[in-house]
N, C-alpha and C positions, 0 to 999 in steps of 0.2 A: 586605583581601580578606574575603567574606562565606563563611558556612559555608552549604555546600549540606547540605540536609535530606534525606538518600537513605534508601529504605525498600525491601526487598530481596521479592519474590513469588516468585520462582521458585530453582529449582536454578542455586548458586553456583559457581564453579572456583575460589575462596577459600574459607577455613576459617574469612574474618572473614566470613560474609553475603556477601559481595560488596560491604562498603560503600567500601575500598579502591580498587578497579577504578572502582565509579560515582566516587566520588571523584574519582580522576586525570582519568575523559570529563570530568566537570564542571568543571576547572581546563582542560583541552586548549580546549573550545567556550566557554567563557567567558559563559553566559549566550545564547547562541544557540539561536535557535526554527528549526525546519521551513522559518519562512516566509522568513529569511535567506538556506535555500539558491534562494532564486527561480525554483523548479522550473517546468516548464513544465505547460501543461495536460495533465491522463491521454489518454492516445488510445485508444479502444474500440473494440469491434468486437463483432457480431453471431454468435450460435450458428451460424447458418445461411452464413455468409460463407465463400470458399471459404481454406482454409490459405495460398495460394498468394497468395490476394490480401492477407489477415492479414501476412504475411510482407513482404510488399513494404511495406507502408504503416509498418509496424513498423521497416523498412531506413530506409525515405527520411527518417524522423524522426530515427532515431537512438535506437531505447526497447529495452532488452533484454526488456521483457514488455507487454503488453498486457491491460487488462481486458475484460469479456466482458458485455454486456449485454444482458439480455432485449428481443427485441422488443417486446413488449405494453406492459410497465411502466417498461422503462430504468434497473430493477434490478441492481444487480451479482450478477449470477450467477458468476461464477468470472472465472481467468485464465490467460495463454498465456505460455508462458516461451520466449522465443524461441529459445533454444540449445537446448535439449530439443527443438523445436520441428526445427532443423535435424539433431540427431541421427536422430530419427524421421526425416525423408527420406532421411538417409542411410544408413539399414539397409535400406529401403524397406516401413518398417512403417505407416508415410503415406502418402498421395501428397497433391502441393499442390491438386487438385481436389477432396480432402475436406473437409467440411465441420470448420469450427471445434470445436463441440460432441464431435470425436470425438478431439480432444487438449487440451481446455480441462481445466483442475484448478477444479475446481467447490469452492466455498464450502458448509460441510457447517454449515447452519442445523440447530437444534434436536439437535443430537445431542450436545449438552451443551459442547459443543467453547468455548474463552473465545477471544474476539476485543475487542481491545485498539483501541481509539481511539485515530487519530494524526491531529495535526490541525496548524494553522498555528501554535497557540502550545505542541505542545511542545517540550520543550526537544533537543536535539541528544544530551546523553547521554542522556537517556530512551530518544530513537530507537534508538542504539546500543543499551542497553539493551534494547529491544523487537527486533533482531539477532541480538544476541548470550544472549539467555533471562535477561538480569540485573536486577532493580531493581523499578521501581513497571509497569515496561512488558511484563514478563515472560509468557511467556502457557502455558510449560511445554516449550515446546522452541524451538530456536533456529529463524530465521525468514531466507529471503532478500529477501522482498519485501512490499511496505505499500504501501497505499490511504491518501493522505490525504484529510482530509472538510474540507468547509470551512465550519465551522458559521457562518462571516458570508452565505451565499448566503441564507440566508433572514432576516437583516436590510438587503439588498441586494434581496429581493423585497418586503419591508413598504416602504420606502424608496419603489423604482418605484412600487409601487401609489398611496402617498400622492401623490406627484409627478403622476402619470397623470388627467387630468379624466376624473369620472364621464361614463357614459354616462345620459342621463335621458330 
């Protein structure tokens, strides 16, 4: 068996680093990326979309949160946590005719905040790791939810283009 290389960033619940804990992830997933769990594509939705529609689309998939994108740029602006999402109606601090943007947890750019890259080849403890506030994925407090990127889409757009006959 090979030795994993763990590297500790954040606040541990070990007195060793945390190297321990990564440890055990990384003998538990054995070498397992992101892209093993064969996730399905993000489903998104629109600031201006009404809760109620958000909700449904978010039901019939089967996603407990949704990302939130700009209509202009198709930016990730924030996201929807679907449970929160039905607690808010059932206080009646929502209602599902509201618009998205007045229960979306917005993405807080430039304010120094660290956001972590998770992508298809990290690894599975890392991700844990990126969860749970430990390791190289750590980002200073524990995390329920991650955006994966998929930095092959833009060798998947060079590709098409090459494929594609010019227009002349």
């Amino acid at each position: 068996m090979s030795q994993v290389q763990t590297k500790v960033n954040g606040p541990t619940p070990q007195g060793d680093g945390g190297h321990a804990l990564l440890d055990s992830w990384a003998r538990k997933y054995r070498g397992a990326t992101v892209a093993d769990l064969d996730l399905p594509p993000a489903l998104s939705t629109l600031p201006t979309t009404s809760l109620g529609e958000a909700m449904l689309s978010a039901s019939s998939h089967d996603y407990s949160h949704l990302t939130v994108l700009s209509e202009s740029t198709r930016s990730l602006l924030g996201y929807l946590t679907i449970s929160k999402l039905k607690a808010l109606f059932d206080s009646k601090q929502l209602d599902p005719s509201d618009a998205v943007e007045k229960a979306m947890i917005k993405f807080q750019r430039g304010s120094g905040k660290k956001y972590q890259v998770i992508n298809m080849e990290t690894e599975l403890f890392e991700l844990e790791g990126f969860f749970e506030n430990v390791g190289p994925c750590a980002t200073g407090s524990k995390q329920d939810f991650a955006v994966v990127t998929d930095g092959g889409r833009k060798h998947d757009l060079d590709e098409f283009v090459k494929r594609r006959p010019s227009i002349s």
